[in-house]
C-alpha positions in Angstrom: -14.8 16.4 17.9 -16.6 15.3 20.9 -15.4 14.0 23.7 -16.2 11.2 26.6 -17.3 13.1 29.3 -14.3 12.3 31.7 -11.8 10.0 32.6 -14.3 7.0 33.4 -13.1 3.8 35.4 -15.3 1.7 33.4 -13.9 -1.6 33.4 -12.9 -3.8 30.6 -15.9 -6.2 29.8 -13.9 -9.6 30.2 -15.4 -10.4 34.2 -13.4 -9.8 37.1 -10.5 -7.8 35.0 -11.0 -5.2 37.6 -9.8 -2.0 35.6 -9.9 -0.6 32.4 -6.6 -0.6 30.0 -4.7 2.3 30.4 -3.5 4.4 27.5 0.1 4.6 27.3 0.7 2.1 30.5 3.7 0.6 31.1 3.1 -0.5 34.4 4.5 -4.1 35.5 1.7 -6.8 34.3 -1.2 -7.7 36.6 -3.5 -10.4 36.9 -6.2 -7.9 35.5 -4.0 -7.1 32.5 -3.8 -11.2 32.0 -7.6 -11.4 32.2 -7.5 -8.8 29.5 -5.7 -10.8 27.2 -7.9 -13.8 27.9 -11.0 -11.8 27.2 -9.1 -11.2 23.0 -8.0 -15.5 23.4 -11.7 -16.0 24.1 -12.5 -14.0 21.2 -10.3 -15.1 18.9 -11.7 -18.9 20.3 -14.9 -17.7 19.0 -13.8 -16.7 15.9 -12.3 -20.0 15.1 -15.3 -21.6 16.7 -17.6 -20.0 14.1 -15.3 -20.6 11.1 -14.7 -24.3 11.8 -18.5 -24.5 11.9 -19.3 -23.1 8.7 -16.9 -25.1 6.7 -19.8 -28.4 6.4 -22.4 -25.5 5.2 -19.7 -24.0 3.0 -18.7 -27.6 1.3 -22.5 -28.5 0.7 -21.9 -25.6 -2.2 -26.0 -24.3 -1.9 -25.5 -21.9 0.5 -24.7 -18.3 -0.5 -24.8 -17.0 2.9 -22.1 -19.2 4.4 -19.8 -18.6 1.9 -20.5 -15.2 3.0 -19.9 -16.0 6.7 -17.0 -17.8 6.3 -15.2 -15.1 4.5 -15.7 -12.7 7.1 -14.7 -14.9 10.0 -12.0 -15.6 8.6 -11.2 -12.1 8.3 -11.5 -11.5 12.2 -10.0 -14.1 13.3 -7.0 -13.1 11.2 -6.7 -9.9 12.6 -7.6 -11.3 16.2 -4.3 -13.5 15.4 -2.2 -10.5 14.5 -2.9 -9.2 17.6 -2.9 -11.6 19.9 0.9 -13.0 18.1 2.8 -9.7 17.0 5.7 -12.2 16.1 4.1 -15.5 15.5 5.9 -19.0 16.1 6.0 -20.8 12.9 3.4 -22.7 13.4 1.1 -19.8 14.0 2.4 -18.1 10.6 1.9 -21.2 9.1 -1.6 -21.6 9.9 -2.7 -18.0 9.6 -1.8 -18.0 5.8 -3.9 -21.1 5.6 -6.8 -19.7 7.0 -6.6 -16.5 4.4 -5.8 -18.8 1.6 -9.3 -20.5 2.7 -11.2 -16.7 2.3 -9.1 -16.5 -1.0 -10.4 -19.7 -2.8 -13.7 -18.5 -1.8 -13.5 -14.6 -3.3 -14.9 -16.2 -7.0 -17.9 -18.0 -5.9 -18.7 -15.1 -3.8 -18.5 -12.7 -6.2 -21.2 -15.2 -8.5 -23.3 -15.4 -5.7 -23.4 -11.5 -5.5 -24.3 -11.1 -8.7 -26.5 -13.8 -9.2 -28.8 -12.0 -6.6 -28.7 -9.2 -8.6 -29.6 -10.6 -11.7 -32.8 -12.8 -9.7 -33.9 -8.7 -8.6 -33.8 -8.1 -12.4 -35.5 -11.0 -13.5 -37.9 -10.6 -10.7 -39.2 -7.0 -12.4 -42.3 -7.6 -14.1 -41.4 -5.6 -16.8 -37.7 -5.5 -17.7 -36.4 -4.6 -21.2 -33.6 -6.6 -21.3 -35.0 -9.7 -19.8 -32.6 -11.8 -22.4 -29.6 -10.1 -21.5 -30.7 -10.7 -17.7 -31.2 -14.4 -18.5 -27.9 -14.6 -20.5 -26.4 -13.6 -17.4 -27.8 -15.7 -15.1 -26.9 -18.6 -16.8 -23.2 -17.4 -17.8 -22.7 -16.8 -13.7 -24.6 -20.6 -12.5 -22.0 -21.9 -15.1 -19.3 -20.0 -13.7 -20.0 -20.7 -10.0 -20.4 -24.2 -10.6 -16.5 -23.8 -12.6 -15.6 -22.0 -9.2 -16.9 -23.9 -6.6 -15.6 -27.3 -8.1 -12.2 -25.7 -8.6 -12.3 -24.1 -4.3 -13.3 -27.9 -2.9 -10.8 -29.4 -4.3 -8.3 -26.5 -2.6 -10.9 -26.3 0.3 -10.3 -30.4 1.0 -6.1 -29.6 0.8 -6.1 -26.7 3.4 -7.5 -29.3 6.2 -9.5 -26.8 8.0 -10.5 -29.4 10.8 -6.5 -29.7 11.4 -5.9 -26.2 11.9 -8.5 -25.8 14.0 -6.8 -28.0 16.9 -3.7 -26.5 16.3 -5.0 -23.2 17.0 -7.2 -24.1 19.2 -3.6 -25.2 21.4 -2.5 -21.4 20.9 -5.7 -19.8 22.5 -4.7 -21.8 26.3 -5.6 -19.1 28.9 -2.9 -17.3 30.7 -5.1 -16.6 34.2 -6.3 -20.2 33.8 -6.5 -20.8 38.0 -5.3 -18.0 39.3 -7.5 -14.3 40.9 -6.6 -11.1 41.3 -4.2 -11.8 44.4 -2.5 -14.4 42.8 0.8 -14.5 41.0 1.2 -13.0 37.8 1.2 -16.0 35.3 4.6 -16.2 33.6 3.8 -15.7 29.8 2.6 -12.6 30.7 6.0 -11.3 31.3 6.6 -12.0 27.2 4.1 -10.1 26.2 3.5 -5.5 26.3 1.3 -4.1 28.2 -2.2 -4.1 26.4 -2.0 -0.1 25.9 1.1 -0.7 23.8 0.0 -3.3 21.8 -3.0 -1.3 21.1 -0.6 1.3 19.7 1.8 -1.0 18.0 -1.2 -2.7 15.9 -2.6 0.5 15.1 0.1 2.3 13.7 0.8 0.6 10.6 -2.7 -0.2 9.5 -3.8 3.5 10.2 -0.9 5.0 8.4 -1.4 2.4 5.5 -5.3 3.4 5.3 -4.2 7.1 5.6 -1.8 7.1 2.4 -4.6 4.9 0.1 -7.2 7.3 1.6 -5.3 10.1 0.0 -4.3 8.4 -3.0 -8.1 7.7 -3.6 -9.0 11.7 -2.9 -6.2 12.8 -5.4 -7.4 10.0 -8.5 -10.3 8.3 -7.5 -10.0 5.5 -9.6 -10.1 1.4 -10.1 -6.5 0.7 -8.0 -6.7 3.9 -5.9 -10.2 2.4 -4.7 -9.6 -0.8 -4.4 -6.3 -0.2 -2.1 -8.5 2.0 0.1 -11.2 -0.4 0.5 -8.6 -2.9 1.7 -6.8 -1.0 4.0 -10.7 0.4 5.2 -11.7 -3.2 5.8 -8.3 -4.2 7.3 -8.9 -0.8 9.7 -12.3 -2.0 10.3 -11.9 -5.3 11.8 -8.7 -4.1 14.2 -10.9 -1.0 14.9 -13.8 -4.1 16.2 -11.3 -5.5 18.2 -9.5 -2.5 20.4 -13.6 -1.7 20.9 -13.3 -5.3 22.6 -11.3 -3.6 24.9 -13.9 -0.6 26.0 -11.3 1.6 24.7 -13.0 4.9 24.7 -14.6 5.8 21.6 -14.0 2.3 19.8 -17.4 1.5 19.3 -18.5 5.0 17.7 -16.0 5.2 15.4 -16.9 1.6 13.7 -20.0 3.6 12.2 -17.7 5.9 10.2 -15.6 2.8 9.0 -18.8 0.9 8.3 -20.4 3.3 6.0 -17.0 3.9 4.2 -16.8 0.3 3.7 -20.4 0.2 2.1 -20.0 2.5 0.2 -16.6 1.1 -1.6 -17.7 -2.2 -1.6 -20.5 -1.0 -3.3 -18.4 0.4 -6.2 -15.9 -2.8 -6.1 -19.4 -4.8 -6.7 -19.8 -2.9 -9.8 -16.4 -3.0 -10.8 -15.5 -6.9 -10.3 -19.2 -7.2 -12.0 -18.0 -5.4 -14.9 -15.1 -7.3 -15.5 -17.1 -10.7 -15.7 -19.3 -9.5 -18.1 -16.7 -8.1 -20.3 -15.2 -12.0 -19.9 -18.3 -13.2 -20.5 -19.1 -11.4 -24.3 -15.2 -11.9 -25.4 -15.7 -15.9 -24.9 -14.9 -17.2 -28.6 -18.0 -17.0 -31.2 -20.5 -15.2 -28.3 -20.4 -12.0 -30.2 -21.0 -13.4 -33.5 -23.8 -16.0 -32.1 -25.1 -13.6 -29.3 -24.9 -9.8 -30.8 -28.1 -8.9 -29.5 -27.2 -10.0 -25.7 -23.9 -8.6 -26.4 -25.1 -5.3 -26.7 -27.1 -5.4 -24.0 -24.3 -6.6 -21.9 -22.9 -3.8 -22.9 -25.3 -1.0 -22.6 -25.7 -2.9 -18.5 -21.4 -1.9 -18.2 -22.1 1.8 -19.5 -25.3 2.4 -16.9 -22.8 1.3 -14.4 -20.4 4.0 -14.8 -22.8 6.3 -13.6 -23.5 4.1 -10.7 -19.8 3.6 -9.5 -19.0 7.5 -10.0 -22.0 8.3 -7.2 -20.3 5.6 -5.0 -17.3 7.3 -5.6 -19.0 10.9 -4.6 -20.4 9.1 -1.6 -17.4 7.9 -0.4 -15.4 10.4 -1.0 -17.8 13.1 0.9 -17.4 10.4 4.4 -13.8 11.5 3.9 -14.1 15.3 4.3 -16.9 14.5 6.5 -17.0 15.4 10.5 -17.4 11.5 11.2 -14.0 10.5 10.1 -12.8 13.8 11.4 -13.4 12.2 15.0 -12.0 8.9 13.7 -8.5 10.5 12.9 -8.6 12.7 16.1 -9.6 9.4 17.7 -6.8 7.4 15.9 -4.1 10.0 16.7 -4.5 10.1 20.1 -4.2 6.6 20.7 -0.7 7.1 18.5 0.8 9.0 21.1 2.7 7.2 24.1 0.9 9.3 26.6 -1.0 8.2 29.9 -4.4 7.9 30.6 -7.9 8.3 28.4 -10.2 9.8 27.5 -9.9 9.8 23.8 -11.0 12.2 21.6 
């Protein structure tokens, strides 16, 4: 696996913090290490800047892409919560299950949009066989989404997004607010690890819980073994984005690796949740006996797709025994131990 070239004193990106975190530190906090810590607030301010700004775009309905966009910043400012809160006041808690319950509501209509797009590529051929079937679907999934997104505003307008943004927004104060680097350390600073250790305590359990699916997916690559790994691959991911926040050595590289497992299982999961609205779709009452012919085809579209998924699968699988995540692990382990200094593997 390679390695950075040497110990570097690159510092951490947030201005002014003065010097880079230090693996394995347990030195008394600093003003730098405070500055650190308002560099992830800042981000996770961002996160919650970007998500309270999408909701208007999101309740409008027409707009695939911020559904899209929501979702995901959601997702990161989840994790930058986890991080930032390792045992979150109650309010915290509180709002952090709101904010997933928002991406949750939202996983349907997502999953029509997806496929809608795929059935407009279809549709879009000049010449495609099953052109009825194709139709069919179209209009089964605008039926369904409209069902779906009618059913998520109406839990959308309970969650009272524009309320737990301000609370949050409370939560995300600055710690250096005021001070510089000769000043005294701000107080709350004292409650928190040092930065190194946080690192550490964050990535243990999601890199242990993506090992153990990663292996169960290896040993019986199939529908729950590859869901759980693209979970605990996306969960990985996104607290993978934030230590690279950080400069940790070796952050930023290793996000490729993740990325193109990720693709490659959410391209079999697209398949897979795909198949299982189109099996809903002919076992509606009377559709088989009214609709044989698009029926079939329906079904003839779920058997290509078992060819599809199974080279996702080979993909994926490959990444895993490839030199890429070999680095990531090397990468991952080193960051485990409670040792001093970098550079990572």
């Amino acid at each position: 696996m390679r390695a950075e070239a040497h110990r570097t004193k690159d510092p951490v990106r947030e201005p002014g913090a003065g010097q880079r975190l230090e693996h394995g530190s347990t030195e008394a906090p600093t003003i730098a290490e405070a500055k650190q810590w308002d560099h992830l607030k800042a981000l996770a301010l961002r996160h919650l800047n970007r998500f309270i700004a999408l909701e208007p775009k999101v309740l409008r309905g027409d707009d695939p892409e911020a559904i899209h966009d929501i979702r995901v910043a959601s997702r990161r400012l989840q994790q930058a919560l986890d991080f930032l809160f390792p045992a979150p006041p109650h309010g915290v808690r509180r709002l952090r299950r709101r904010i997933k319950r928002c991406r949750a509501v939202l996983s349907d209509v997502r999953n029509c949009d997806v496929f809608l797009e795929r059935a407009s590529q279809q549709l879009a051929r000049k010449r495609t066989a099953s052109r009825a079937t194709w139709e069919a679907i179209r209009n089964y999934l605008e039926s369904r989404r409209a069902e779906e997104f009618a059913r998520a505003l109406r839990k959308l307008t309970k969650l009272n997004l524009a309320s737990v943004y301000l609370a949050l927004k409370e939560h995300l104060t600055p710690l250096s607010s005021g001070t510089d680097s000769r000043g005294p350390v701000p107080a709350k600073l004292d409650e928190l690890p040092p930065l190194a250790v946080r690192v550490r305590e964050a990535l243990e359990p999601v890199w242990q819980k993506f090992e153990a699916r990663l292996v169960e997916s290896q040993q019986q690559p199939e529908g729950q073994t590859m869901h759980r790994a693209r979970i605990a691959a996306k969960k990985l991911r996104y607290l993978v984005e934030l230590i690279a926040e950080l400069d940790v050595p070796g952050g930023r590289e290793h996000l490729a690796c993740l990325r193109r497992l990720q693709t490659e299982l959410g391209k079999w999961h697209d398949l897979e949740v795909m198949d299982q609205m189109l099996a809903e779709m002919i076992v509606k009452p009377g559709f088989l006996r009214e609709h044989p012919d698009v029926a079939a085809g329906v079904m003839r579209i779920i058997s290509s797709h078992r060819a599809a998924k199974k080279r996702y699968q080979t993909r994926y699988l490959a990444l895993t025994s490839a030199e890429g995540y070999a680095r990531l692990k090397a990468w991952a382990t080193y960051l485990l131990e409670p040792s001093p200094g970098f550079p990572a593997p």
